[in-house]
PAMAR-47913 format. One line per field, with one value per residue (C-alpha): residue in three letters; x, y, z. Coordinates in steps of 0.5 Angstrom, whole numbers. Layout:
BEGIN
seba c(Ala / ...)
u c(X / ...)
v c(Y / ...)
w c(Z / ...)
end
This chain:
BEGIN
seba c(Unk / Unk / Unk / Unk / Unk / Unk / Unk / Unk / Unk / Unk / Unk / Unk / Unk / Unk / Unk / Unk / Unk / Unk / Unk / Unk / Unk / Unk / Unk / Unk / Unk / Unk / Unk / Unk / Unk / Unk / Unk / Unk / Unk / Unk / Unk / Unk / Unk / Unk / Unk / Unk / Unk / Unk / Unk / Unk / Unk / Unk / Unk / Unk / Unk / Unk / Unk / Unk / Unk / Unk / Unk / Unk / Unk / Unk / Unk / Unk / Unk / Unk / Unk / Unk / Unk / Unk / Unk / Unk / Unk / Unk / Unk / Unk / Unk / Unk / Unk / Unk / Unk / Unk / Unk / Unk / Unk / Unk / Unk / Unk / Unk / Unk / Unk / Unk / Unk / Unk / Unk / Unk / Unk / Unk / Unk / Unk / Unk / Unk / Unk / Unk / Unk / Unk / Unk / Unk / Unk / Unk / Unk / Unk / Unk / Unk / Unk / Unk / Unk / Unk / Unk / Unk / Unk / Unk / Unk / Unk / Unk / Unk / Unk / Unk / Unk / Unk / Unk / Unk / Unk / Unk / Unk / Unk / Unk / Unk / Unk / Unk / Unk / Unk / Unk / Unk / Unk / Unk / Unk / Unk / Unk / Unk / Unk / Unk / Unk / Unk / Unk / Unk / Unk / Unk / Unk / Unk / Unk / Unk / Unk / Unk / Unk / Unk / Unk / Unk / Unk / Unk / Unk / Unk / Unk / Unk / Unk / Unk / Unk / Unk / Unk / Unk / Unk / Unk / Unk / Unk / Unk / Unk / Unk / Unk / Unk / Unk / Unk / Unk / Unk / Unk / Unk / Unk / Unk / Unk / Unk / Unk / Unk / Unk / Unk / Unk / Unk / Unk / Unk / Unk / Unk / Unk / Unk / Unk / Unk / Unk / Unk / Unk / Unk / Unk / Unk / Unk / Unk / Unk / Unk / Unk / Unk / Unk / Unk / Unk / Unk / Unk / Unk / Unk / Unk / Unk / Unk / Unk / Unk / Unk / Unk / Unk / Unk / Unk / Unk / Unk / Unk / Unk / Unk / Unk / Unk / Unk / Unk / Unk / Unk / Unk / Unk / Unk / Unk / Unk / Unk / Unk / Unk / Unk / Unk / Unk / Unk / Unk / Unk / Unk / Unk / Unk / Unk / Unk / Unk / Unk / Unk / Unk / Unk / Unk / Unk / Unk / Unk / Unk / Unk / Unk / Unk / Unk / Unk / Unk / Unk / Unk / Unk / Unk / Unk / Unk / Unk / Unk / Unk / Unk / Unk / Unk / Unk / Unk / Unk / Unk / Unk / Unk / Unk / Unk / Unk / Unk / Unk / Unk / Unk / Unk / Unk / Unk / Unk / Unk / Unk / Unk / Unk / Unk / Unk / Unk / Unk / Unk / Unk / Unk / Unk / Unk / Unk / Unk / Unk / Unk / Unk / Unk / Unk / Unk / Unk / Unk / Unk / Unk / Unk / Unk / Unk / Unk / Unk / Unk / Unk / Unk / Unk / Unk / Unk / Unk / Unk / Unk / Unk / Unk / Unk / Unk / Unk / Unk / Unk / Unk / Unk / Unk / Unk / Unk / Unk / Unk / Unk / Unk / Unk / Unk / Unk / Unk / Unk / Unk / Unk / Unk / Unk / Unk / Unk / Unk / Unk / Unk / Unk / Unk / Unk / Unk / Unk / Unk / Unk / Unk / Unk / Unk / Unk / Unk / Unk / Unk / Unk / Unk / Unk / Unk / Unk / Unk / Unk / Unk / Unk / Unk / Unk / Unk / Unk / Unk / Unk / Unk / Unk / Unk / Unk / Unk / Unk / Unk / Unk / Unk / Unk / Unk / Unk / Unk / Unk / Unk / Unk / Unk / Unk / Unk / Unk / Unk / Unk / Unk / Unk / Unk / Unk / Unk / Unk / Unk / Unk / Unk / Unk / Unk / Unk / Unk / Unk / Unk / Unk / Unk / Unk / Unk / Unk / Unk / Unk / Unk / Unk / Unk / Unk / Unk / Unk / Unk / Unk / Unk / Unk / Unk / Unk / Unk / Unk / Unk / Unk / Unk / Unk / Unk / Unk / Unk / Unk / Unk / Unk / Unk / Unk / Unk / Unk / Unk / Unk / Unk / Unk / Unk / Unk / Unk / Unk / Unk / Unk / Unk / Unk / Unk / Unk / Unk / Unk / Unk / Unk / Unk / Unk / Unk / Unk / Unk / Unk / Unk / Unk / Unk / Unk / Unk / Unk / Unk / Unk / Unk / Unk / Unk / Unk / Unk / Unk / Unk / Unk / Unk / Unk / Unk / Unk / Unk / Unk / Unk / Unk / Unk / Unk / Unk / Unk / Unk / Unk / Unk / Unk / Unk / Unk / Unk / Unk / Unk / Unk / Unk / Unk / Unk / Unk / Unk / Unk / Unk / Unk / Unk / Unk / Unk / Unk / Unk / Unk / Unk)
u c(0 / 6 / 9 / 2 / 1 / 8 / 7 / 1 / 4 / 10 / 6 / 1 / 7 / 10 / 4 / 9 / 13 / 6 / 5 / 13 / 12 / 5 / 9 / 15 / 11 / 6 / 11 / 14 / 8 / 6 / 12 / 10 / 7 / 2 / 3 / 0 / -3 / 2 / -2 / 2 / 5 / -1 / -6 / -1 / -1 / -7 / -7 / -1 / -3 / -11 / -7 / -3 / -10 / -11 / -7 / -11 / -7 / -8 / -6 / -7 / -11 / -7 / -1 / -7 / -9 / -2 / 0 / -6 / -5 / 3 / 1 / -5 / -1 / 5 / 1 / -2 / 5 / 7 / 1 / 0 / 2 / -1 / -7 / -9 / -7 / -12 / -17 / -24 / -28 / -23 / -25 / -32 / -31 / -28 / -34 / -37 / -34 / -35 / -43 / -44 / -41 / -44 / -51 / -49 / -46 / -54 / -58 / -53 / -53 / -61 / -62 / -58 / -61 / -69 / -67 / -64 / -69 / -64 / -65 / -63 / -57 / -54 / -55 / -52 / -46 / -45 / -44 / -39 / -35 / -37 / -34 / -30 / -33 / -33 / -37 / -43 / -44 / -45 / -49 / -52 / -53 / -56 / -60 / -63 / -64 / -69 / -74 / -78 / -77 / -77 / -70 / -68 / -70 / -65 / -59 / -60 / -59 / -54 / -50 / -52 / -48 / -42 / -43 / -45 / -38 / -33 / -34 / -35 / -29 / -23 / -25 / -27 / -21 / -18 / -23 / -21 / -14 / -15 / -19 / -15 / -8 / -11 / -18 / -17 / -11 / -14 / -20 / -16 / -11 / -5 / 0 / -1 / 7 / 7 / 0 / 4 / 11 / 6 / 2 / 9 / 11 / 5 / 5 / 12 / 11 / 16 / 22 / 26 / 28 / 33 / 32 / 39 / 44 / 42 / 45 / 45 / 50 / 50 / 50 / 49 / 54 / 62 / 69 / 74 / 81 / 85 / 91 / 92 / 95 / 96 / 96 / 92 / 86 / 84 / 78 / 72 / 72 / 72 / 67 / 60 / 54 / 55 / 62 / 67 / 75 / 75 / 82 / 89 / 96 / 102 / 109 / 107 / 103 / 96 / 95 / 90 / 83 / 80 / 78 / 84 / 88 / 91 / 93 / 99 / 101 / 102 / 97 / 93 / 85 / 79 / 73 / 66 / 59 / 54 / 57 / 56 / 58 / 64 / 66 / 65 / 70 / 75 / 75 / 78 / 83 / 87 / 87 / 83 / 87 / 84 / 88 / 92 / 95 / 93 / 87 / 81 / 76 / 70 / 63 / 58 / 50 / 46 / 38 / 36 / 29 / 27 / 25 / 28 / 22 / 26 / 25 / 18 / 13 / 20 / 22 / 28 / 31 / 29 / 31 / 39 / 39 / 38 / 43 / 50 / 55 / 60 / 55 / 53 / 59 / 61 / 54 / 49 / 41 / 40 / 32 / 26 / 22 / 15 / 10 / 15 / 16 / 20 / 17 / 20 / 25 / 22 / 23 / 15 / 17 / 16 / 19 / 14 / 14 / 17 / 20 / 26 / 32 / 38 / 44 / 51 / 58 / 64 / 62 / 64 / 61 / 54 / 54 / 55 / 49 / 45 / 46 / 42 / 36 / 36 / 38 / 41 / 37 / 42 / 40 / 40 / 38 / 34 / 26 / 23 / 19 / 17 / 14 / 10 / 9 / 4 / 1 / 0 / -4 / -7 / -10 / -12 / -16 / -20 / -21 / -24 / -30 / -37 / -42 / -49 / -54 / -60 / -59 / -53 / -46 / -41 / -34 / -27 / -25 / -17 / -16 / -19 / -16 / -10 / -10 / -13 / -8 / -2 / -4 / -4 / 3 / 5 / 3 / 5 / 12 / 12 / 12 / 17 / 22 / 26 / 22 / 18 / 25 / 21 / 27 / 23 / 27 / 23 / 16 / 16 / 18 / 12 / 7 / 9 / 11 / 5 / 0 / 2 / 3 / -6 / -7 / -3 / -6 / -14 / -12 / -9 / -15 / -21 / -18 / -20 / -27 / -29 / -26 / -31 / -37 / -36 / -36 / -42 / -45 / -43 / -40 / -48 / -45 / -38 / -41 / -46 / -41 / -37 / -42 / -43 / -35 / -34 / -41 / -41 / -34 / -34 / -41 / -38 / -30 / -35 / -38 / -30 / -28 / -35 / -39 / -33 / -27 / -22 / -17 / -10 / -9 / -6 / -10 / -17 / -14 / -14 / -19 / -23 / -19 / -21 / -29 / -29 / -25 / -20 / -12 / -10 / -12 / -9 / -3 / -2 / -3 / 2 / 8 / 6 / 7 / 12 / 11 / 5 / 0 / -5 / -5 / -9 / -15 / -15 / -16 / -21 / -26 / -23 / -26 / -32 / -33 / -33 / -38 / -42 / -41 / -42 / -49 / -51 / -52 / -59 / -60 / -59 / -64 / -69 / -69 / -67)
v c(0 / 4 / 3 / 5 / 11 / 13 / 12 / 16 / 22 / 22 / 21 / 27 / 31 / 29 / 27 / 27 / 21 / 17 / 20 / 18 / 12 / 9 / 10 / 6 / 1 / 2 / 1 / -5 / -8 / -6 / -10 / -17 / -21 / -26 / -31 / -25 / -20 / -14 / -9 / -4 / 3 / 7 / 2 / -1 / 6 / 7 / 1 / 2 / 9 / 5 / 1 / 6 / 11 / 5 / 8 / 16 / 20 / 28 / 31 / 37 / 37 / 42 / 37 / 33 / 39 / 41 / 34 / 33 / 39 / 38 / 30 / 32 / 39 / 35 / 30 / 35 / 38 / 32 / 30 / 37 / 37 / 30 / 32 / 38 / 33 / 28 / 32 / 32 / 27 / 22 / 23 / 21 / 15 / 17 / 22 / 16 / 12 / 17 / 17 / 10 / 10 / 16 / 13 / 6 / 9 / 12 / 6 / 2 / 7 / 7 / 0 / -2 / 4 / 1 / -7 / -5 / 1 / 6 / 13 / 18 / 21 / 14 / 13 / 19 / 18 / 10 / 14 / 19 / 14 / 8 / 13 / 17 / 23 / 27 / 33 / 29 / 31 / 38 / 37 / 32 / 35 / 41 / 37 / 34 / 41 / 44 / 37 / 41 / 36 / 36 / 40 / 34 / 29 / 33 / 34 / 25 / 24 / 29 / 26 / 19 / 22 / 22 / 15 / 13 / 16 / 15 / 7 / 6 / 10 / 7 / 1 / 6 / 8 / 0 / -3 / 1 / 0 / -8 / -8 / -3 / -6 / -14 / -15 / -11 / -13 / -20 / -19 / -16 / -22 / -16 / -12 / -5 / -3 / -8 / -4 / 3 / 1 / -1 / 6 / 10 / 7 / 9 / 16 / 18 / 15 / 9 / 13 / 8 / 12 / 9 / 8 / 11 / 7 / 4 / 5 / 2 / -3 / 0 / 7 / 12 / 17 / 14 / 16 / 12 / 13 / 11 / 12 / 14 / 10 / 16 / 22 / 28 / 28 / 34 / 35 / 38 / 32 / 27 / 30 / 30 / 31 / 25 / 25 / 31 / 30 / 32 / 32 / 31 / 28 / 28 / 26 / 27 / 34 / 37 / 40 / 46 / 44 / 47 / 44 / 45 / 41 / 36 / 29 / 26 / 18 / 16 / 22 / 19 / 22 / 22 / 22 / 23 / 22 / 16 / 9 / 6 / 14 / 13 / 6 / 7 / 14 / 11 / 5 / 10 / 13 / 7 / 2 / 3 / 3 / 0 / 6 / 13 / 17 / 24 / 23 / 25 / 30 / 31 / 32 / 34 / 33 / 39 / 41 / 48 / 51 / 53 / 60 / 64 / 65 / 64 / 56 / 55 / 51 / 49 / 42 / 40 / 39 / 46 / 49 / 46 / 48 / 56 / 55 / 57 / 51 / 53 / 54 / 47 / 44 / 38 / 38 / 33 / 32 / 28 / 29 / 33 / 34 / 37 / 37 / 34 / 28 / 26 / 26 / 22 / 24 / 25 / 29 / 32 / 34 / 41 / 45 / 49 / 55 / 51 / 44 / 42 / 40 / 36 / 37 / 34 / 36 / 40 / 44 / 51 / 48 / 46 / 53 / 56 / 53 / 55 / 62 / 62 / 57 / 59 / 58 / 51 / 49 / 47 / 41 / 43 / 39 / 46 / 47 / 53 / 55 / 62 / 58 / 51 / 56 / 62 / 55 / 51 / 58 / 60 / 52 / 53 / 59 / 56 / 51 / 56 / 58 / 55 / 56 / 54 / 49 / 50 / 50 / 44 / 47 / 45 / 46 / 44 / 43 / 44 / 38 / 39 / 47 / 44 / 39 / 44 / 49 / 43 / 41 / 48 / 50 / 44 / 45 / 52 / 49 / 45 / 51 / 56 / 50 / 57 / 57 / 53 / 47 / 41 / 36 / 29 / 26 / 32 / 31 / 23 / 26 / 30 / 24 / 19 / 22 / 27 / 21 / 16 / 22 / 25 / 17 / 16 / 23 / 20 / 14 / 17 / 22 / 17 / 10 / 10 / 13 / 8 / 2 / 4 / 5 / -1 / -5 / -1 / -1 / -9 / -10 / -9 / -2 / -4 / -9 / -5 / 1 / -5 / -6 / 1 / 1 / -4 / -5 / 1 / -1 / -7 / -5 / 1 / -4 / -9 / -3 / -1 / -7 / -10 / -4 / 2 / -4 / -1 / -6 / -2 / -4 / 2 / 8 / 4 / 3 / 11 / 12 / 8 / 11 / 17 / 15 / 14 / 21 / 15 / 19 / 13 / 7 / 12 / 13 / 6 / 6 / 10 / 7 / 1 / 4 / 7 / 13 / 18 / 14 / 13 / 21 / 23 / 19 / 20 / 27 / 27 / 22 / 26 / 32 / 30 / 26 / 30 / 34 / 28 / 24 / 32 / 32 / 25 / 28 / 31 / 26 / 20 / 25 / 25 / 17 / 13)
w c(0 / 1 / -5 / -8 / -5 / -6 / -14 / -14 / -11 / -16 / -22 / -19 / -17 / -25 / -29 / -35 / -33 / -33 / -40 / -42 / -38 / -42 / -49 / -48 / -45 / -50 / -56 / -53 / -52 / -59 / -62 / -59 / -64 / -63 / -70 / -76 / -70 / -67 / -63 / -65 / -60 / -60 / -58 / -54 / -51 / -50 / -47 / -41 / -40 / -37 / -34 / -30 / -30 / -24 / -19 / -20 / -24 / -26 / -32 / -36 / -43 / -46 / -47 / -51 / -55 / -56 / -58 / -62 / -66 / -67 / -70 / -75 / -77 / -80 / -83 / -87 / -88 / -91 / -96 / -98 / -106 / -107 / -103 / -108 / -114 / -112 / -111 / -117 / -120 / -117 / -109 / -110 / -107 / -100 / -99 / -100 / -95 / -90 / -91 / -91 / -84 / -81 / -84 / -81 / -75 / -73 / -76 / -71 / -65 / -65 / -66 / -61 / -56 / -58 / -56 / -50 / -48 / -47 / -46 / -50 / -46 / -46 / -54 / -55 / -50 / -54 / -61 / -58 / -56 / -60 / -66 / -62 / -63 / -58 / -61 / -60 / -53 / -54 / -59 / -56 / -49 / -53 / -57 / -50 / -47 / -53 / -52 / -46 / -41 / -33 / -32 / -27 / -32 / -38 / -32 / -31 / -39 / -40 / -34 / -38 / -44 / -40 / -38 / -44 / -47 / -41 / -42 / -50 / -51 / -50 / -54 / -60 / -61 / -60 / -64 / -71 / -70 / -70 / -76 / -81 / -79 / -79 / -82 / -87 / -90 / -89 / -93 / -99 / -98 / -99 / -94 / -92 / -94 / -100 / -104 / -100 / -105 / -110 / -110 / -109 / -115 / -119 / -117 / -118 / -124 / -125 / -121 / -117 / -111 / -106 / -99 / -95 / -95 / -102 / -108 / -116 / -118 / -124 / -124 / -129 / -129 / -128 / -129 / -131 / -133 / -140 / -142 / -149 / -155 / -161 / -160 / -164 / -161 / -158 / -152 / -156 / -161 / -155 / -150 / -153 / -148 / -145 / -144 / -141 / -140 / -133 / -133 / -137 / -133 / -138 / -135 / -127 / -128 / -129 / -136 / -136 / -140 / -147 / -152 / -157 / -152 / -156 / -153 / -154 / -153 / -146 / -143 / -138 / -139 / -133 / -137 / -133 / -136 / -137 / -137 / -144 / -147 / -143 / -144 / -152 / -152 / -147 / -153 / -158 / -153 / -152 / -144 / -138 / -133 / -126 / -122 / -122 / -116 / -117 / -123 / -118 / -119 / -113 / -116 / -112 / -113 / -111 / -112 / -116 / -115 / -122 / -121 / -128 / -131 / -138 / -138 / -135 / -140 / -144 / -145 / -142 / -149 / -150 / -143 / -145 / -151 / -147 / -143 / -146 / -149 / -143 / -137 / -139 / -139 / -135 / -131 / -132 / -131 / -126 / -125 / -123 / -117 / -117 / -111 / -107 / -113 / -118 / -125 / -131 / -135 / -142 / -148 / -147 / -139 / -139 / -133 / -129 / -123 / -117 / -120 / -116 / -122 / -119 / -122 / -122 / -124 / -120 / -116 / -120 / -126 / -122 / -119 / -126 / -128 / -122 / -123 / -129 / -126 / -119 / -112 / -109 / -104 / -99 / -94 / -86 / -80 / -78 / -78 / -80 / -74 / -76 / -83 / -78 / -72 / -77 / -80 / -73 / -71 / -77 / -77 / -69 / -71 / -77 / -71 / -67 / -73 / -72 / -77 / -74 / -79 / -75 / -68 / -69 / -70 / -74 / -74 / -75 / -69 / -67 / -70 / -77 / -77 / -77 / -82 / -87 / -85 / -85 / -92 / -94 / -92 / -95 / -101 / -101 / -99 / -105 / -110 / -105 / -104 / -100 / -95 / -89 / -89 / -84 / -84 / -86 / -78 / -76 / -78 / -77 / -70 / -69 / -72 / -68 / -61 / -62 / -63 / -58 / -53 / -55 / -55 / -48 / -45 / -47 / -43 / -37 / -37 / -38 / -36 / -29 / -31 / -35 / -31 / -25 / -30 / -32 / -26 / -23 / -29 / -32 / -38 / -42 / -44 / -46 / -50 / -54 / -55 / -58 / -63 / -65 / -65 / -70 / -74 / -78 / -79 / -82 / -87 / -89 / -90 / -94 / -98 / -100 / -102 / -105 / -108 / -109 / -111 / -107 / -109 / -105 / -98 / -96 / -99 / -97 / -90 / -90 / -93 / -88 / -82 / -85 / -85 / -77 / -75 / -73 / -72 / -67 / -72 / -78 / -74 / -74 / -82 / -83 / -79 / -83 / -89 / -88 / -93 / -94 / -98 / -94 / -92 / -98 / -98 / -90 / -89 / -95 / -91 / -85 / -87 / -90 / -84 / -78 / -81 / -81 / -75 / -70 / -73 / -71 / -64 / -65 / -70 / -64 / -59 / -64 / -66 / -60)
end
C-alpha cells in the first residue's frame, strides 16, 4: 500500500513521467507479435496509459491539444501536394465512405439503443464513444435541452451522455486500429506496405527512388580512367553531352583544359559521364587503367529550385539548348521533382514554376549553371518555426469558426484546423522550396511522438472512469458500445471492398480511418506503410467526416 501511494504521488507531483512511461510500455508491448496479430505502439499506449490510470493520475488536457495539433498538423504538412492533385471526380468514392459509416453509424447506434431501451443521453454517449467523436456530446447535450422536458430529467440524460461516452471510448479508439491493421489486410489478401511501395511507385511514375544506404549497382554516371594510344586528338572531339574530359595528366602534371587541348601517347585521361558513352569513348583513347595516383575529381549532387521564368513551359531539351554551351559543360541532369515527387525524365516533360532540378557535376561547374535557373537548396537538419509556427496558429484559428446548420453547430475543431492548414502550407512549400524546410526526421517525430502521446493523455484521463463505470454498470454498456464500434466499420470496410473496389491496402485502410474520424487507428496506418500514402484519402473521408459524425447528436435524440 505504501509503494502504491508512494507512486500516485509521484506520478501526481510529475504527470509526464505517466505520460512517457505509457508509451515506452505501449511501444514495447506494440512490438509483440501474436502469429500474424501485433497490436502496435499507439494502441499499445493506449492500453499502458488505462492500466496506469489504475493508480488516480491527474493530467492536463492542454498536452493532449498540443500533441494532437502537432501529430495532424505535420500529417498535412507531408501530404499537401498529393493532397491537391487528388482532388476532383476521382474523390468521390471516399466521401462516399464516409457517408455510408455516418448513416450505418445512427442506423447502429438506434437499433442498439430500442433493443436494450436505453434512454436518449445513454444512445448518444454510446455513439460518442463507440465513434470517437466527442463533439456529439455537445450536440447532443443541447439537443436534449430543446426537447422541453423536467429540467431533472434532461440533467439525469446529460449525465447518461458522459457515461455512455467514459465506458464506449476506450475500445472506440482500439477496435478501428485491429480491424484497419489486421482485418482489413486479410480480407483484401495483400499487406498495407506492400500496396503502399505499389502505389508509390505508381505516383512517381516508374521513378525508382532508393531508400538511404541504398545505391545502384549499375550507376548512371561514371569515371573511368585511360591511357591514351595515339596522339592527335584533342577535348571537343572526344567530349559529347554525355561524356567530358574531366582531367589531363602528361608526365606526372596536371594540363590545364580547353578544347583544343590535343592529346599525345601515354596521357592519362578521367572522363565522366553516362557509362555506355564513356566505355565507348574510352574505347578509342586506348587501355582502361583500374587506377591512378592524382587522377580524381569530387563531384557534387546538388538540387536547384527553378525560379527563372525564362525556362517554364519549355521542354527539357529545349531549357538545354537555352543554357550557354559552356555553362552547361560537365553538368548532367540527374532528375526533376515537382510537388514533393520525382517526374519521369522525357523529351515531352516541360519545366513549370516551383520544380526542383537535380544536378551533377563540379562543384564550379554546377554552381555555374544554377545561376542561371536558381537557388541551390541547400540540406539542414533545421526547422523553419516562424513558417510551421504561423500555419499551426492559422490551422488553430480556423478551428475555432463555428457555422450553425439550424440549432446543430458544425466546426472544424483544432484538429480538423490544423490538418486543413497543414495540407496548405504543404502545398505552399512544394511550390517555394526556399521557405518552410521540415526535415523528414523532424515531422516523423512530431507524427508518432504526437499520437501516442494525444493517445496516451486520453488513456491516463479517461482509463479510471471508464473502468469504474464498467464494474458499476456491468459489462452491457461496454459490450454495446463494442457493436456501435465496430458494425458500422466493417459494413462500410465491405461497402469499400465489394461496392467501391477499393483494390490497394493502403489507400483503403486511410480511407476507412478517414470515415471514423479515427487518428489512432490512421497513425498506425502509417507506420505501417512507412510512406505518406494513406494520408491523401484520410484526410478527404476525415474532412467529410467530421462534418457527418458531429450531426449524428440530435440525430440520435430525435430517433433512439
Amino acid at each position: 500500500m505504501e509503494i502504491t501511494n508512494f507512486v500516485k504521488t509521484l506520478l501526481n507531483s510529475c504527470p509526464e513521467i505517466a505520460l512517457f512511461l505509457a508509451i515506452a510500455i505501449g511501444y514495447a508491448i506494440g512490438k509483440i507479435r501474436f502469429g500474424s496479430f501485433q497490436l502496435g505502439g499507439v494502441a499499445g499506449s493506449l492500453l499502458a496509459a488505462v492500466a496506469i490510470s489504475q493508480i488516480g493520475i491527474h493530467i492536463d488536457s492542454g498536452i493532449k491539444a498540443v500533441l494532437f495539433a502537432l501529430f495532424i498538423y505535420a500529417v498535412g504538412f507531408q501530404s499537401g501536394p498529393q493532397f491537391f492533385r487528388s482532388l476532383g471526380r476521382q474523390s468521390m468514392r471516399e466521401v462516399l465512405m464516409a457517408v455510408v459509416l455516418a448513416v450505418s453509424g445512427l442506423l447502429t447506434v438506434v437499433t442498439v439503443a430500442r433493443i436494450f431501451h436505453l434512454d436518449k443521453g445513454l444512445a448518444a454517449g454510446i455513439a460518442a464513444g463507440g465513434l470517437t467523436q466527442s463533439a456529439i456530446i455537445g450536440t447532443a447535450s443541447s439537443a436534449l435541452e430543446k426537447m422541453g422536458l423536467p429540467l431533472a430529467q434532461v440533467q439525469q440524460m446529460q449525465g447518461n451522455v458522459a457515461v455512455g461516452y467514459a465506458v464506449t471510448y476506450i475500445f472506440g479508439s482500439l477496435g478501428p486500429i485491429i480491424l484497419c491493421v489486421n482485418i482489413l489486410p486479410w480480407l483484401t489478401k495483400r499487406g498495407i506496405r506492400e500496396d503502399a511501395l505499389k502505389a508509390e511507385a505508381a505516383q512517381m511514375g516508374g521513378v525508382h527512388i532508393y531508400a538511404d544506404g541504398e545505391q545502384s549497382a549499375l550507376p548512371e554516371l561514371v569515371g573511368r580512367i585511360f591511357s591514351v594510344a595515339q596522339s592527335g586528338q584533342t577535348v571537343s572531339q572526344i567530349e559529347t553531352p554525355a561524356v567530358t574530359v574531366e582531367q589531363i595528366r602528361r608526365n606526372g602534371s596536371i594540363l590545364g583544359l580547353a578544347p583544343e587541348t590535343q592529346l599525345a601517347a601515354g596521357d592519362v585521361v578521367l572522363l565522366f559521364g553516362h557509362r555506355a558513352d564513356v566505355i565507348a569513348a574510352g574505347q578509342t583513347l586506348g587501355k582502361e587503367m583500374r587506377n591512378a595516383d592524382g587522377m580524381d575529381v569530387t563531384m557534387v549532387r546538388r538540387d536547384i529550385a527553378l525560379t527563372n521564368k525564362a525556362f517554364f513551359g519549355k521542354t527539357m531539351p529545349e531549357c538545354v539548348q537555352q543554357l550557354a554551351a559552356s555553362a552547361r559543360h560537365g553538368v548532367y541532369l540527374m532528375g526533376v521533382s515537382r510537388n514533393g515527387k520525382p517526374v519521369p525524365l522525357n523529351a515531352d516533360l516541360r519545366a513549370v514554376s516551383g520544380d526542383i532540378i537535380s544536378l551533377y557535376g563540379t562543384s564550379q561547374d554546377v554552381q555555374r549553371v544554377a545561376a542561371q535557373l536558381g537557388p541551390i537548396l541547400t540540406s539542414s537538419i533545421k526547422t523553419d518555426l516562424v513558417f510551421h509556427g504561423c500555419g499551426l496558429v492559422l490551422g488553430l484559428l480556423m478551428g475555432l469558426v463555428v457555422v450553425r446548420l439550424g440549432s446543430v453547430p458544425l466546426t472544424l475543431g483544432s484538429g480538423g484546423g490544423a490538418l486543413l492548414s497543414g495540407l496548405l502550407f504543404g502545398w505552399y512549400q512544394s511550390k517555394h522550396s526556399t521557405k518552410g524546410n521540415m526535415p523528414v526526421a523532424s515531422s516523423a517525430l512530431l507524427v508518432d511522438l504526437g499520437l501516442s502521446g494525444f493517445v496516451a493523455v486520453t488513456g491516463l484521463q479517461t482509463g479510471q472512469q471508464a473502468v469504474a463505470t464498467i464494474v458499476e454498470h456491468g459489462v452491457t454498456l461496454f459490450m454495446l458500445g463494442v457493436v456501435v464500434t465496430l458494425v458500422p466499420l466493417v459494413l462500410t470496410m465491405l461497402f469499400g471492398r465489394y461496392v467501391l473496389r477499393y483494390d490497394n491496402t493502403a489507400i483503403f485502410a486511410g480511407a476507412l480511418a478517414g470515415s471514423r474520424s479515427a487518428n489512432p487507428a490512421f497513425g498506425e496506418v502509417l507506420n505501417k506503410a512507412g510512406n505518406s500514402v494513406p494520408t491523401t484519402p484520410f484526410a478527404i473521408t476525415y474532412a467529410v467526416a467530421n462534418v457527418l459524425l458531429t450531426l449524428l447528436g440530435p440525430l440520435v435524440v430525435a430517433f433512439s
